[in-house]
Every structure is written in structure tokens, then in C-alpha cells.
N, C-alpha and C positions, 0 to 999 in steps of 0.2 A: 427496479431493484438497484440499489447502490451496492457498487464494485467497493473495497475497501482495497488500496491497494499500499502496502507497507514493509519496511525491513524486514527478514525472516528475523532479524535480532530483536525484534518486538515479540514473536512468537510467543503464545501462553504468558505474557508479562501483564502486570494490574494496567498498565496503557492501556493494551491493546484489548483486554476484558472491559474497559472503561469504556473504550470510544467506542467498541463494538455495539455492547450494553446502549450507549445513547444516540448512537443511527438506526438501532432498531425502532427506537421509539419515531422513525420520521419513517421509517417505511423498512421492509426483508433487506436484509443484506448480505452479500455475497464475501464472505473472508476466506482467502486463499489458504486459511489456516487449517488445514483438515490432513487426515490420512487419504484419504480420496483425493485429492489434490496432488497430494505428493504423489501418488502410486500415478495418476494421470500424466504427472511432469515427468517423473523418472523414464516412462515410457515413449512420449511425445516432445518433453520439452517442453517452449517458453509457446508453439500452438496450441498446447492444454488450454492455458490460461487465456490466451488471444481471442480460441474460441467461447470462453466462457461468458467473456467479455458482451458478445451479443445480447446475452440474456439481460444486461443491465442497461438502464438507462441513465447514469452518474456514477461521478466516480469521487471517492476522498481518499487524499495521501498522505501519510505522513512520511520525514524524512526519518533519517537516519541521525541520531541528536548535535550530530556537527552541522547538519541544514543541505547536506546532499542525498540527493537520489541515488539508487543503485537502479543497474543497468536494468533490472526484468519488469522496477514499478515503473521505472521512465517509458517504457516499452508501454505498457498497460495507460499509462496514462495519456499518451500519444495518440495510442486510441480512440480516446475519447476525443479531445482537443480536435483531432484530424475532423473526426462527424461533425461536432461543434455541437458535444454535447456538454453539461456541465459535468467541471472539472472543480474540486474543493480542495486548500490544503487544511490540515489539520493539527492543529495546535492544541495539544492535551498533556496535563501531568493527573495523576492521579495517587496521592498517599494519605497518610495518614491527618495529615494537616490541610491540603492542597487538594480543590478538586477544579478543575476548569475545562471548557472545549472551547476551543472559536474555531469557524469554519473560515476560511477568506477563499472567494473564487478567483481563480486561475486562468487566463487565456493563453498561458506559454509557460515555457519552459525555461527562458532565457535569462532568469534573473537566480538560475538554480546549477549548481554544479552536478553533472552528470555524471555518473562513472562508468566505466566499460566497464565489460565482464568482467576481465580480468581483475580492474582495484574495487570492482564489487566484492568478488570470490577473496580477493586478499583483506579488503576490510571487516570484513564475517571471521575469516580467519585470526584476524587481529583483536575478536572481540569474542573472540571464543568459539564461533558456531562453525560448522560444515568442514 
């Protein structure tokens, strides 16, 4: 199963129905986007998702459209990288003009700006959500 792991600011956006839509066609995918999920995190936290994480064997991430990570997909992607299982990032628009995916795999983290919770929670903030 492929993890999707992505901004909540993607949530329900044509992105996130696009790329969802075309990792299905490579195998089941796991999108953190659901009311089950949230009811599991508000409950548990960022171990919801850690443990879900098992179920899957890859992971694809997209950033946040300034090119950083926030703090819970870095977490989730960590993950993976640590097993040394494959890690994708994901590069998608999807309108009315423009449709594209490219996959590039990932062995780290280092060439990507991370954010703590904190300028996570405040970047969501800043873009409308939570």
C-alpha cells in the first residue's frame, strides 16, 4: 500500500483528488484524508498515523507549494526512509489547462526545509486552515 503523505492544505483540493486518483492506478493507497483519521489523531495524535504507517509499504509526499515540509508529513516520511523503504516526492498541478505528475525518489530529507509544529500550526494558520 502506498502512504500518501501531504499538507492538510491540500485536503479535498483538485491536487490532491488528481494524485490520489493516479497512485491508485499503481496499487491501494492510503490518504490521511478521511474523518476516521482525524477522529483517530484527535484522540491519539501523530501515533495514529505512525501506526498506520505499517500497513504500507511506500510512501509519496507532496510539499507545501513553497517546497517545505510540515512537521507530521516529515514525521511520516522519516518513517519510511529510516526502514529504507521507498520514499517519492510528488510533483502535481492539476486544472483546467495543466495536468501532470512526476514522481522523483527520495533518500533524505536534507535538501528540504522542515518545519516544526509550531511554523507548521502557524503556516496552516496563515493559509487559512485549523
Amino acid at each position: 500500500m502506498i502512504y500518501y503523505a501531504h499538507p492538510v492544505s491540500m485536503y479535498d483540493s483538485d491536487d490532491e483528488k488528481f494524485i490520489v486518483k493516479i497512485l491508485s492506478d499503481l496499487g491501494p493507497v492510503l490518504n490521511p484524508n478521511g474523518e476516521e483519521h482525524q477522529k483517530g489523531y484527535d484522540v491519539e495524535g501523530m501515533a495514529y498515523f505512525i501506526r498506520l504507517l505499517e500497513e504500507c509499504s511506500s510512501c509519496v509526499f507532496s510539499t507545501f507549494r513553497d517546497g517545505k515540509i510540515g512537521a507530521g508529513a516529515a514525521k511520516e516520511i522519516k518513517y519510511f526512509l529510516e526502514r529504507k523503504l521507498p520514499v517519492f516526492q510528488c510533483n502535481a498541478r492539476y486544472d483546467a489547462h495543466t495536468a501532470f505528475l512526476i514522481l522523483s525518489l527520495r533518500t533524505n530529507l536534507s535538501e528540504y526545509e522542515v518545519l516544526t509544529v509550531d511554523e507548521t500550526r502557524a503556516k496552516l494558520k496563515e493559509l487559512g486552515f485549523r
